[in-house]
N, C-alpha and C positions, 0 to 999 in steps of 0.2 A: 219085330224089326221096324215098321210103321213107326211103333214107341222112339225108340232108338233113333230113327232119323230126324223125327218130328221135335224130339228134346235137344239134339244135336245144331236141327238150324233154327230153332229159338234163341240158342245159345252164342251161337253166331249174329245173331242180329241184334243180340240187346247190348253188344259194348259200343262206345265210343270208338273211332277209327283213329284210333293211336296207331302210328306205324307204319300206316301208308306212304308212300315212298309219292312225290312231286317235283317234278322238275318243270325250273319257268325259263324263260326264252325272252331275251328283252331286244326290238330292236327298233330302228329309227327310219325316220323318212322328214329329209329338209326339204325348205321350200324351193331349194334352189336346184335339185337333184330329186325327179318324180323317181328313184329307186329306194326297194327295202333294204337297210342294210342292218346286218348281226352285230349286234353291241356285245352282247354276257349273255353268259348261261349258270347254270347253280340249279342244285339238286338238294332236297333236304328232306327227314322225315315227321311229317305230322306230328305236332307235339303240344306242349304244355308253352312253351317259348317263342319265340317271334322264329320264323323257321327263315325268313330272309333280311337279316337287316342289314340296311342302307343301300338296297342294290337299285338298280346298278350304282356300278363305284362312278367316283369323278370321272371324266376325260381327264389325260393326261395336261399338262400343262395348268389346270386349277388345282385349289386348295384336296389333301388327301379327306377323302369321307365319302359319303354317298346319296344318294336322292331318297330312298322311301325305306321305313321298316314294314313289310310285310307279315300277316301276320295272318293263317290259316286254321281254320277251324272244320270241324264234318262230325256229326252224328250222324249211328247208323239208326237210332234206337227212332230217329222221327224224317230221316234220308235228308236232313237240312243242313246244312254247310254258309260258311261266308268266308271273304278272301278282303281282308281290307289292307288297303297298301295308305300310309299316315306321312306326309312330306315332314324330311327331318332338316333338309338342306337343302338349299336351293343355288348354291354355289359355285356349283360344274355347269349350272344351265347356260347355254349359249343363248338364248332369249329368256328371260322371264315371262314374257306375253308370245304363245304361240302364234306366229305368224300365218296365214293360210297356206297352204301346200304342206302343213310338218307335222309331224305324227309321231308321237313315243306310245310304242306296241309291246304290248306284254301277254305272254301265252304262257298260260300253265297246261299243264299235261298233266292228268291223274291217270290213276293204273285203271278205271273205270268209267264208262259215260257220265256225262253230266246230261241234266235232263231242259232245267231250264234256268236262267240263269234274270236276275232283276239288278237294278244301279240304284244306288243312293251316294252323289257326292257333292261336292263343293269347287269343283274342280271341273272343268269341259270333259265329257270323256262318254267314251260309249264300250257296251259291253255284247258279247253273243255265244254261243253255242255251232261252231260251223260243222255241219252236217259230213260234207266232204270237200275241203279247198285241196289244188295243187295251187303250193308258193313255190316261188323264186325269190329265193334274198340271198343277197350278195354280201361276199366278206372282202370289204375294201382294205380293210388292215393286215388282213395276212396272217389272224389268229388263228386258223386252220377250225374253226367254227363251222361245224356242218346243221345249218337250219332242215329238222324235215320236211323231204317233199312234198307231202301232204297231212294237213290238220285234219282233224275228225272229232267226234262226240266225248271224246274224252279230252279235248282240252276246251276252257275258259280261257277267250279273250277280253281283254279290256287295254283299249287308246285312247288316250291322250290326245285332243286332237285338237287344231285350229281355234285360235282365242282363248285357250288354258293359259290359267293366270297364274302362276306360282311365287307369285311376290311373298305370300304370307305362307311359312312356312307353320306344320301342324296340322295342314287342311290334310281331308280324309276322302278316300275313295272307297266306296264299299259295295263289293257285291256278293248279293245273296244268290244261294244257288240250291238247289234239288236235284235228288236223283229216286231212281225208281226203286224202291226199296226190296220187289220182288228179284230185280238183277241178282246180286248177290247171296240173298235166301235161296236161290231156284240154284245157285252154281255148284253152291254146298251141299243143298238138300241132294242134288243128283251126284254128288260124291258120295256122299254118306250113304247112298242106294249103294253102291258100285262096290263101296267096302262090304255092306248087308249082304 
């Protein structure tokens, strides 16, 4: 049985995390209004393909298209991951140069903690891991957009914040990320008991 469970969650740890279901949360903060408010949401599964592109879409009243293609990657086989979001358009932006007070927030949610997370961009922006926040963001549009009341260890943030420059579009955002590789081995392995 020991056999059986031990081949079982090797077996599970050595593919790529094709499948994994992510959903991101994009939302804003003007200079002109200290509140968070919910722009889009989108949901998509890990894959070989850009899993979000152009999101978020324009504001209404500019050209139709969108700000970034995102694009997600995660091995299980070394627990390393990156999340790079690439400006495709910068033609819905209400500033080109972020003003101080404004903030474009983007939250991803994975079905499992993230452990630690690093920035590499070309673009002002910071990135984190929040242990346990309760949010309040508000839906000023009336999309019926319910942001969760509280963030945790399974989601990756990364903002956009004060003095991002988007004139040149193509510029890149990247964050590398880890996670703890026995999470997921230890979930199985004690399935694979429970069936034994």
């Amino acid at each position: 049985m020991k056999t059986i469970q031990s081949l079982a969650t090797l077996a599970f740890c050595a593919v790529p995390c094709l499948g994994e279901m992510v959903t991101i949360w994009n939302t804003f903060q003007s200079e002109e209004n200290l509140v968070e408010v919910i722009y889009q949401t989108a949901e998509a599964e890990i894959g070989e393909d850009t899993e979000f592109p152009l999101f978020p879409s324009n504001p209404p009243g500019t050209p139709e298209g969108g700000f970034y293609d995102i694009d997600i990657s995660y091995d299980k086989t070394t627990g390393e991951g990156k999340a790079c979001w690439t400006l495709k358009d910068n033609l819905g932006a209400s500033h080109l140069v972020f003003p101080a007070g404004s903030f474009d927030r983007y939250y991803l949610e994975f079905e499992d903690p993230i452990d630690t997370a690093t920035l590499e961009s070309t673009i002002s922006s910071v990135t984190g891991i929040p242990k346990y926040e309760e949010k309040v963001v508000i839906d000023v549009f009336g999309s019926g957009l319910v942001f969760p009341s509280v963030v945790n260890e399974n989601f990756l943030t990364m903002y956009v914040v004060s003095g991002a420059n988007l004139t040149e579009t193509e510029q890149m955002i990247t964050v590398k990320f880890t996670r703890n590789l026995s999470f997921g081995c230890r979930l199985f392995g004690s399935f694979v008991s429970f069936l034994c």
